[in-house]
C-alpha positions as CSV (number, residue, x, y, z in Angstrom):
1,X,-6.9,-2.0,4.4
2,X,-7.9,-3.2,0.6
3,X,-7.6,-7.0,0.6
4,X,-9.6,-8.8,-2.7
5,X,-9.2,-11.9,-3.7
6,X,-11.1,-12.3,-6.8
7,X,-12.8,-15.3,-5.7
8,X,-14.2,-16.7,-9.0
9,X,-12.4,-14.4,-11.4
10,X,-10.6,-14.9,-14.7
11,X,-7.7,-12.9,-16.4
12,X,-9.6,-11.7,-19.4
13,X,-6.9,-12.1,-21.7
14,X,-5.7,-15.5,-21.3
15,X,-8.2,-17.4,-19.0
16,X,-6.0,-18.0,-16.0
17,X,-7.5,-18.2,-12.5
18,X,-6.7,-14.4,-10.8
19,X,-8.0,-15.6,-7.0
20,X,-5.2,-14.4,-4.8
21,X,-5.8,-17.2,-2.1
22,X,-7.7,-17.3,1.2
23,X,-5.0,-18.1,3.6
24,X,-2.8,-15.4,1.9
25,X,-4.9,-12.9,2.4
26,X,-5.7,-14.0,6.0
27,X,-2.0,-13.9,6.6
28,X,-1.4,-10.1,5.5
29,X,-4.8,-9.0,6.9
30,X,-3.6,-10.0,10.2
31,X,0.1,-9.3,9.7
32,X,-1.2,-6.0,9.2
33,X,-4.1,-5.6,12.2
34,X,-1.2,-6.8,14.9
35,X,1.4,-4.1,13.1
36,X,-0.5,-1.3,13.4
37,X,-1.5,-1.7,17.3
38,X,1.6,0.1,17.6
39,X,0.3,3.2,16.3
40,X,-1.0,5.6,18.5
41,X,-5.6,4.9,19.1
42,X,-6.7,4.1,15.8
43,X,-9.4,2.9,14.1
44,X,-9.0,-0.1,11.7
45,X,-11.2,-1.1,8.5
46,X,-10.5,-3.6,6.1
47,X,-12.4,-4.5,3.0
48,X,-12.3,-7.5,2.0
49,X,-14.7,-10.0,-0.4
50,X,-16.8,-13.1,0.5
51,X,-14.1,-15.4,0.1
52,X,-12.5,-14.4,3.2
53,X,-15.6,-14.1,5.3
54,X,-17.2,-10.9,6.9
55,X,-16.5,-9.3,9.9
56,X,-18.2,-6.4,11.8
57,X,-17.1,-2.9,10.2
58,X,-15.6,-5.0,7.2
59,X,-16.4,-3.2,3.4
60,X,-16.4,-4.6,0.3
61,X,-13.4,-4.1,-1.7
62,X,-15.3,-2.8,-4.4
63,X,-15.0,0.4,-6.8
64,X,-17.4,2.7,-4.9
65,X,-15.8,2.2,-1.7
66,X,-12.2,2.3,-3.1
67,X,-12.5,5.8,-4.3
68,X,-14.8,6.7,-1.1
69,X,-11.6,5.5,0.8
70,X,-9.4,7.2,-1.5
71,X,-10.7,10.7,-2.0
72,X,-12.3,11.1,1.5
73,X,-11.3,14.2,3.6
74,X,-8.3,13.4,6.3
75,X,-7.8,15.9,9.4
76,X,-5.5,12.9,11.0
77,X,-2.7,10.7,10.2
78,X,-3.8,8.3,7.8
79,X,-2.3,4.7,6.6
80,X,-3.8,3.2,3.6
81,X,-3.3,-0.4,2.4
82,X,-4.0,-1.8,-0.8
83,X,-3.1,-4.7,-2.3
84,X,-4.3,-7.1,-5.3
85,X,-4.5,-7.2,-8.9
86,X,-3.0,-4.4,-11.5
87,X,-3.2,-4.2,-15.6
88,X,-3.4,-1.9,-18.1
89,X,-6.1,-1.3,-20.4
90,X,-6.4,1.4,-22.8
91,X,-2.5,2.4,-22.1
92,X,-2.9,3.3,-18.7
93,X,-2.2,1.5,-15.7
94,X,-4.9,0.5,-13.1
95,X,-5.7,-1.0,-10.0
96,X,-8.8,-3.5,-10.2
97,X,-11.2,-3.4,-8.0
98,X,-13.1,-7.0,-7.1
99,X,-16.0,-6.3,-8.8
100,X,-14.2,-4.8,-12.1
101,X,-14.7,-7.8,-14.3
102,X,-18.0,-8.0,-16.8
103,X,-18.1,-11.4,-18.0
104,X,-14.7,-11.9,-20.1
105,X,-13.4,-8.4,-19.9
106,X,-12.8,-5.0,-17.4
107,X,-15.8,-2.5,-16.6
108,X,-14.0,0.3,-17.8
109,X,-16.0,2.4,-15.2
110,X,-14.9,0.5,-12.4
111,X,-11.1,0.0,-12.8
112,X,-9.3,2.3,-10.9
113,X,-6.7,4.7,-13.2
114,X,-3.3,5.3,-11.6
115,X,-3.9,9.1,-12.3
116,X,-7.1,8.6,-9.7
117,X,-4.6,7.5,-7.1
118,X,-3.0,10.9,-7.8
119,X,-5.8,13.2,-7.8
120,X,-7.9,11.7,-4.8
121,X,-5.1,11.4,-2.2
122,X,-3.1,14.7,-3.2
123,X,-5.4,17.3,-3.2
124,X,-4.5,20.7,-1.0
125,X,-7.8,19.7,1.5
126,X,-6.1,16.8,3.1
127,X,-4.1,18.4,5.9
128,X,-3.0,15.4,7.6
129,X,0.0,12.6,6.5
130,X,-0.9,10.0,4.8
131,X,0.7,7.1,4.0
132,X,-0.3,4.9,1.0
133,X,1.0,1.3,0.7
134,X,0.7,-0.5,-3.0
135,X,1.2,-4.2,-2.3
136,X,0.8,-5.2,-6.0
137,X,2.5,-5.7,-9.2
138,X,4.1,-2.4,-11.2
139,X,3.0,0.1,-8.8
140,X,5.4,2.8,-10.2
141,X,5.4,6.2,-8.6
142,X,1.7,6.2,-8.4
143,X,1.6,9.7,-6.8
144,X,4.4,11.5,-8.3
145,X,5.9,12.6,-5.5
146,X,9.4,14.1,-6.0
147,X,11.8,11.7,-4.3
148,X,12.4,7.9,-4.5
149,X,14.5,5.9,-1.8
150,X,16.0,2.2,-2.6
151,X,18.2,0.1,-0.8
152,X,21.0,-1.9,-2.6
153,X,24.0,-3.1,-2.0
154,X,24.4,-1.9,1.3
155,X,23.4,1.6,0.9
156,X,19.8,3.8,0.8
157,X,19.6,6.1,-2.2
158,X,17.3,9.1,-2.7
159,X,16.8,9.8,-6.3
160,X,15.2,12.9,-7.5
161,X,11.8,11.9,-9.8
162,X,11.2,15.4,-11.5
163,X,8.2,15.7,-9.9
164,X,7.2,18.9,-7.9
165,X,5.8,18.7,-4.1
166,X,2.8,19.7,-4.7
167,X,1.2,20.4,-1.2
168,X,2.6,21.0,2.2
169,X,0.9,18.5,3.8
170,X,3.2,15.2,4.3
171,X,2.3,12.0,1.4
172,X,4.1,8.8,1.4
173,X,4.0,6.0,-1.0
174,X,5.7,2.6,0.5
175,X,5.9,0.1,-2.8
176,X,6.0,-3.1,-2.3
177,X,8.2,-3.3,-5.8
178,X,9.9,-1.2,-8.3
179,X,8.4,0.6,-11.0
180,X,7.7,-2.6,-13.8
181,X,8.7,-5.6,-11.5
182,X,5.7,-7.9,-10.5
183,X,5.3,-8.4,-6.6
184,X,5.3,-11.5,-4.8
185,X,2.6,-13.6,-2.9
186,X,2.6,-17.3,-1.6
187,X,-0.5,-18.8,-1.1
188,X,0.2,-20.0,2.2
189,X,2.3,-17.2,3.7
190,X,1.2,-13.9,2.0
191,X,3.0,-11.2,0.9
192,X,6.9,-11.2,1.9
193,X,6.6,-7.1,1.1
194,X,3.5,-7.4,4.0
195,X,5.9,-9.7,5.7
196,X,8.8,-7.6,6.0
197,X,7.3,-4.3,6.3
198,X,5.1,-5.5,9.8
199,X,8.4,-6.7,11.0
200,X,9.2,-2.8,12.3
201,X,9.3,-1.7,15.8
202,X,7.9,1.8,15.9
203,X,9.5,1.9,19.5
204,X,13.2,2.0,18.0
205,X,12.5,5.2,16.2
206,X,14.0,4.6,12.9
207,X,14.3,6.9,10.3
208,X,12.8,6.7,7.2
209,X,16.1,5.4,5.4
210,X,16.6,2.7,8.1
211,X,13.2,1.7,7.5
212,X,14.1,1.7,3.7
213,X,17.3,-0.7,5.0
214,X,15.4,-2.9,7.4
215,X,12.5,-3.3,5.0
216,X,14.6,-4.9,1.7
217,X,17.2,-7.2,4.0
218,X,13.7,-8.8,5.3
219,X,12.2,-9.5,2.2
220,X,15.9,-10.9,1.2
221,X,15.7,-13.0,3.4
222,X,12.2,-14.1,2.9
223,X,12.8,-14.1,-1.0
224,X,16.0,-16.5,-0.5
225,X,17.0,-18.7,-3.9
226,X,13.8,-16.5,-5.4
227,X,13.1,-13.7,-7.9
228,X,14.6,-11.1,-5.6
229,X,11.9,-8.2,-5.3
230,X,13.5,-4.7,-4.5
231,X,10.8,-2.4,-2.8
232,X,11.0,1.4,-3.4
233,X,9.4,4.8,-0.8
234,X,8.3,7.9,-2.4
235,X,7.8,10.7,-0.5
236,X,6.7,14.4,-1.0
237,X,9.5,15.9,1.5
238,X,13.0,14.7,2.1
239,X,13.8,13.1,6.0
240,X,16.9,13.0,8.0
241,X,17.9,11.0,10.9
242,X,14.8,11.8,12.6
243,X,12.3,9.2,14.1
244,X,9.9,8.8,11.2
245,X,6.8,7.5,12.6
246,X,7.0,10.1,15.7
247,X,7.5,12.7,13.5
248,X,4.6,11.8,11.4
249,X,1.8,11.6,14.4
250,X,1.7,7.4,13.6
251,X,3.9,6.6,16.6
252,X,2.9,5.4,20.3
253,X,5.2,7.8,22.0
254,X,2.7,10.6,21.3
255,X,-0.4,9.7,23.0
256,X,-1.9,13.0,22.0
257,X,-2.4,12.4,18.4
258,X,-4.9,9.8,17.4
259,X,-4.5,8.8,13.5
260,X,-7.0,6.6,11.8
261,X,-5.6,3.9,10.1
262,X,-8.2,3.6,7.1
263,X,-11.3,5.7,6.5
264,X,-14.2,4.5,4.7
């Protein structure tokens, strides 16, 4: 799990405080350590800055260990979180590291290209699923995988992206928000996205569509009389009515499989 909080940090275009705050961070960070004790024996890391203390196997959420994280080789189910800060410089969009800021402006070197995303976690040498969470603003289909789902209005749609497989091996992206819409964080509470999405009981074996459903009526309801935020799940294969997490290795109910939540 990728947790900064850019403790210290200003936007370099306009001077504004970026520090996503302590107790937020907190919140999701353990939101997301209690949520994932329902996956089968796992190993949990978390990297996180200064600002919310250090803990024993804890990493700097910085931009050598990011693309460690990222590219490393994955025999076993693997769930990767990420939230903070995104922008775009030089046209293209990237995620930002904590230590990507050089005085007023980005180190160029160390902001993380939406296209890196791509070519670390889909290459043909990762046999296992994986499972990428974006918890930040315009995450887009970061992976371009080939099919979107979206629930609206009552209803979970899957809409072709254009984009081919590209492997065999099983790659999901859970969004936190649509393509260009900013996602929400309270600096009390957290993330309603991390809120909502911890709120699933891997013992009900949902599909992936009710997970879609269950997903957007929580953040509804934590997003009531607010900007509504609409989360979208890419994935690399289409899924029926069958229990997603199960059929991924993540779940409890198979003892036999033994995913690791995040590598370093």
């Amino acid at each position: 799990m990728v947790s900064p909080t850019y403790s210290g940090h200003l936007w370099p275009d306009d001077d504004k405080a970026m520090d996503i705050s302590k107790e937020s961070v907190e919140n999701d960070i353990t939101r997301v350590t209690n949520w994932t004790g329902q996956f089968n024996n796992r190993t949990l890391k978390v990297y996180r800055d200064a600002a919310t203390g250090t803990t024993k196997g804890s990493r700097v959420p910085n931009t050598i260990n990011i693309r460690r994280l990222l590219g490393k080789l994955r025999d076993d189910p693997t769930f990767i979180y990420v939230s903070g800060h995104t922008d775009c410089v030089n046209g293209n969009s990237v995620y930002l590291p904590s230590d990507c800021i050089e005085g007023k402006d980005y180190s160029t070197s160390r902001v993380i290209p939406y296209a890196e995303f791509r070519d670390k976690m889909r290459l043909e040498r990762h046999q296992a699923p994986t499972i990428l969470v974006t918890d930040f603003c315009k995450p887009d289909n970061v992976l371009k995988l080939p099919y979107a789902y979206s629930y609206a209005n009552g209803t979970v749609t899957c809409t072709e992206t254009g984009y081919d497989t590209g492997s065999a091996s099983v790659v999901i992206h859970f969004a936190a928000a649509s393509p260009h819409q900013p996602a929400t964080f309270f600096p009390e509470f957290g993330s309603p996205y991390n809120f909502a999405l911890h709120t699933v009981d891997l013992s009900e074996g949902l599909s992936l569509e009710r997970i879609v459903q269950n997903v957007q009526i929580q953040m509804d309801e934590a997003l009531k009389n607010r900007e509504p935020q609409q989360h979208w799940l890419y994935s690399s294969h289409k899924f029926g009515n069958e229990d997603f997490f199960l059929t991924l290795g993540f779940s409890s109910k198979r003892p036999s499989q033994m995913p690791t939540v995040v590598e370093q």
